[in-house]
C-alpha positions as CSV (number, residue, x, y, z in Angstrom):
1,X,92.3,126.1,117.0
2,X,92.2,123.2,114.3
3,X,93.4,125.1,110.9
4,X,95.0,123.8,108.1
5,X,98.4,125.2,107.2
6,X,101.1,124.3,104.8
7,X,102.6,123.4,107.3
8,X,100.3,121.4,108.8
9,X,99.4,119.4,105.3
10,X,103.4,118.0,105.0
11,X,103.1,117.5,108.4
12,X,100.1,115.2,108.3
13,X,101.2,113.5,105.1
14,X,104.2,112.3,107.4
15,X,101.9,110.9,109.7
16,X,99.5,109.1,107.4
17,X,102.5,107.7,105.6
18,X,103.5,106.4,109.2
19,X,99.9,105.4,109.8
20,X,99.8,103.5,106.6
21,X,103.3,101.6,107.2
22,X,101.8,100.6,110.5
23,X,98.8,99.0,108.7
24,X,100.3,97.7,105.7
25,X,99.9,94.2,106.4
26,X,96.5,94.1,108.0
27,X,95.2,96.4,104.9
28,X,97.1,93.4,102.7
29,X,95.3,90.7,104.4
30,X,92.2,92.2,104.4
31,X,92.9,92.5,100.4
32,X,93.6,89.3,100.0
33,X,90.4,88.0,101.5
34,X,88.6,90.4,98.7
35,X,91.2,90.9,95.8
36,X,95.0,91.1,94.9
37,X,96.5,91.4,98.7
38,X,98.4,94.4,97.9
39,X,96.3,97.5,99.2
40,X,98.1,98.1,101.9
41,X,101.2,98.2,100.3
42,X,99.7,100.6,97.3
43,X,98.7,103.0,100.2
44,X,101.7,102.4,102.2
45,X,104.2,102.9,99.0
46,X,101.7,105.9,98.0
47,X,101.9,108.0,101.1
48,X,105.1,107.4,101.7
49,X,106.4,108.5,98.4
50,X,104.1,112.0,99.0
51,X,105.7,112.5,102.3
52,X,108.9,112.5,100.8
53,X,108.5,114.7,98.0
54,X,106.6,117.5,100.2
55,X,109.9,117.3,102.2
56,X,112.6,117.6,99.4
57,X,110.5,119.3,97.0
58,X,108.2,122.3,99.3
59,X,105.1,123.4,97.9
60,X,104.3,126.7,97.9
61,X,100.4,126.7,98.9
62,X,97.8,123.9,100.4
63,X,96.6,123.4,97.0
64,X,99.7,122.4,95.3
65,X,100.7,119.8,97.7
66,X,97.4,118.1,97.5
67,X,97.5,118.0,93.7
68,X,101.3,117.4,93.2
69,X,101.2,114.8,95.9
70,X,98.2,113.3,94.5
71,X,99.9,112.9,91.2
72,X,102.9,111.5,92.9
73,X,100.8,109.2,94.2
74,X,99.4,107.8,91.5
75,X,102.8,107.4,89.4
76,X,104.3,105.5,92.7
77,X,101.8,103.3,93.6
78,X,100.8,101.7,90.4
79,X,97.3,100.6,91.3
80,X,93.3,101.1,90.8
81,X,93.8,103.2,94.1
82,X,96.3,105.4,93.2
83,X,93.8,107.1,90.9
84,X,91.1,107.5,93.3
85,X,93.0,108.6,95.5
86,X,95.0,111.2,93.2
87,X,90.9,112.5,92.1
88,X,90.6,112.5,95.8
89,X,93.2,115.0,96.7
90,X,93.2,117.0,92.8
91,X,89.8,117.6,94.0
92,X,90.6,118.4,97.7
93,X,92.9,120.7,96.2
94,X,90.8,122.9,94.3
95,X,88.6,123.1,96.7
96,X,91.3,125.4,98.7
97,X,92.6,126.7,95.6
98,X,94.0,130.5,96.8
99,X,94.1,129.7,100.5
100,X,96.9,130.0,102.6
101,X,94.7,128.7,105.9
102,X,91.5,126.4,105.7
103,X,89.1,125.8,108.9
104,X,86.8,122.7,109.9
105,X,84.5,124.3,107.6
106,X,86.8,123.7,104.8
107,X,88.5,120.8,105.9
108,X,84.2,119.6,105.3
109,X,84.1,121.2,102.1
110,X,87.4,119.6,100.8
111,X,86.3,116.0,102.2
112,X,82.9,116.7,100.7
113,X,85.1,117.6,97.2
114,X,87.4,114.5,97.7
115,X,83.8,112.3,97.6
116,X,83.0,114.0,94.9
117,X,86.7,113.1,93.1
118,X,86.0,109.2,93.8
119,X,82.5,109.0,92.9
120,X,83.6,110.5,89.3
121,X,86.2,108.4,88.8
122,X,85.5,105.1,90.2
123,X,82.0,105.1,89.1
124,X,81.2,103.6,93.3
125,X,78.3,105.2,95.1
126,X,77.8,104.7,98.8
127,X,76.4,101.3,100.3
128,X,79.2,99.2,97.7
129,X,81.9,98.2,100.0
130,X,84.4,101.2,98.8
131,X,86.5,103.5,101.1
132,X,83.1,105.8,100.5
133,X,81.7,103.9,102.9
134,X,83.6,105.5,105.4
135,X,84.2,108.8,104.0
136,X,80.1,109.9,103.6
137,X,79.5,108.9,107.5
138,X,82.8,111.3,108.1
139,X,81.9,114.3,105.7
140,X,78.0,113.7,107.3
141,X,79.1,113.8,111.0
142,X,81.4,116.7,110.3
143,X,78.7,118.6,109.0
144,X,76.6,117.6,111.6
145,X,78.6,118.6,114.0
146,X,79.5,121.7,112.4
147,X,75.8,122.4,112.4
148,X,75.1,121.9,115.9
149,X,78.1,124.7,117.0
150,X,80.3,121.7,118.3
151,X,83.9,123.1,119.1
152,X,86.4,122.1,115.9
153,X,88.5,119.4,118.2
154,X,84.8,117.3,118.8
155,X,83.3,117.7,115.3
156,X,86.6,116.2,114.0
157,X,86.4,113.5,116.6
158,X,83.0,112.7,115.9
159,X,83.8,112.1,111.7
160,X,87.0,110.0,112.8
161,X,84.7,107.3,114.7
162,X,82.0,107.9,112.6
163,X,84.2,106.7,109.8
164,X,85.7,103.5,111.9
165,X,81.7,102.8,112.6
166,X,81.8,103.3,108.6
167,X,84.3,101.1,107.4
168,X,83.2,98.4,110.4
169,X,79.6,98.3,109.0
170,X,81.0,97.4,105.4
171,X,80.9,93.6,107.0
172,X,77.9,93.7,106.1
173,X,77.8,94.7,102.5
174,X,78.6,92.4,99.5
175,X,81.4,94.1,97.2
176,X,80.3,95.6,93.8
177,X,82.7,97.5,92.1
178,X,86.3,96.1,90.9
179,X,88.0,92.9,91.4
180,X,86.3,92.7,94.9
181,X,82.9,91.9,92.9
182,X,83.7,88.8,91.7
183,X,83.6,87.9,94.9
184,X,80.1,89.6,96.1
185,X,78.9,87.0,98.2
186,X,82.2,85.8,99.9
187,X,82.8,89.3,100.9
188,X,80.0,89.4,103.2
189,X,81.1,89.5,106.6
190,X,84.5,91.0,105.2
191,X,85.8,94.6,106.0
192,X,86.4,96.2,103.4
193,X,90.3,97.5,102.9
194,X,89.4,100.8,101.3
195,X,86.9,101.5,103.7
196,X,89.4,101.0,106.6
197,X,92.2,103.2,104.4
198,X,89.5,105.9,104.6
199,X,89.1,105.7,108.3
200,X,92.6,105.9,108.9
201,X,92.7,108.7,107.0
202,X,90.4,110.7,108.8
203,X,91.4,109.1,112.4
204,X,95.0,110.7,111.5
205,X,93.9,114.4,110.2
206,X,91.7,113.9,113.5
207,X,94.3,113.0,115.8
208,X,96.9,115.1,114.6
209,X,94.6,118.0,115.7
210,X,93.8,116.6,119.0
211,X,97.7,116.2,119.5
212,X,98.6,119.8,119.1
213,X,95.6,120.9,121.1
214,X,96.9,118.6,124.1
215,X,100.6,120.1,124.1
């Protein structure tokens, strides 16, 4: 059964900071082609530094590690990023505020509520080369699948590629928000590095669940 523990939450942040060390320098290229070169590194720096406080420092419910590690984050990494993505999880936190245990249902509602973080925040909407781009086509094909009575293991399988099909499609999109913008029409044919972050996001809560299932 995919459900989201405490336990499960440090857990995965290990694993998406390993994730994101992996991908540093093809996030960074990918950055450079679009903006400062140094995405990968913000997320890698980012994760890294929440996986290590939820180790030394345990939280004491879902909700806390989300919104202490989100403000971690954002100290650590020291970019535009590091505040979406601290809205991102402040907003993923509250969504489980209380909860001990959260389901696929609420692992929908808190990606629906992490959306909702960014889109405040960073002013972005869908369709404007952002990590959103991959993130909606998760949260949609969750729900979807959700919808349909698909078993937890598939629907979370079927948001993970829909959010790689997400983040591939953003070749063909022109950047408009941030740096990335002054660059609209040389981004075309680009992926976009937030868009890929987001998939690798979801592709890691994804296969983390499909891991323990297998064993």
């Amino acid at each position: 059964m995919a459900e989201l523990t405490l336990r499960e939450v440090v857990e995965i942040f290990a694993e998406l900071a390993r994730a994101f060390e992996a991908n540093r320098d093809r996030l960074n290229e990918l950055d450079a082609r679009l903006g400062d070169g140094d995405h990968g590194l913000s997320m890698a720096r980012g994760f890294g530094a929440v996986a290590s406080l939820l180790q030394e420092k345990p939280p004491g419910t879902i909700s806390d590690a989300l919104m202490q590690g989100g403000m971690h984050f954002n100290e650590i990494s020291g970019s535009t990023i590091g505040i979406l993505m601290f809205s991102a999880m402040r907003e993923a936190g509250k969504a489980v505020a209380g909860k001990e245990r959260a389901g696929v249902p609420e692992m929908a509602e808190m990606l629906a509520a992490a959306i909702g973080g960014i889109q405040k925040r960073g002013k972005a909407q869908v369709g404007q080369k952002t990590i959103l781009d991959s993130l909606q086509p998760a949260l949609e094909a969750l729900q979807g699948a959700l919808a349909a009575g698909e078993p937890e293991g598939p629907a979370l399988e079927a948001a993970a590629r829909a959010a790689e099909e997400g983040a591939e499609a953003t070749r063909k999109l022109e950047s408009a928000i941030g740096r990335a913008r002054w660059f609209a029409e040389r981004s075309k044919g680009e992926l976009d590095p937030g868009a890929v972050s987001g998939a690798i996001i979801v592709r890691t809560v994804a296969d983390h669940f499909s891991a323990r299932t297998d064993t």
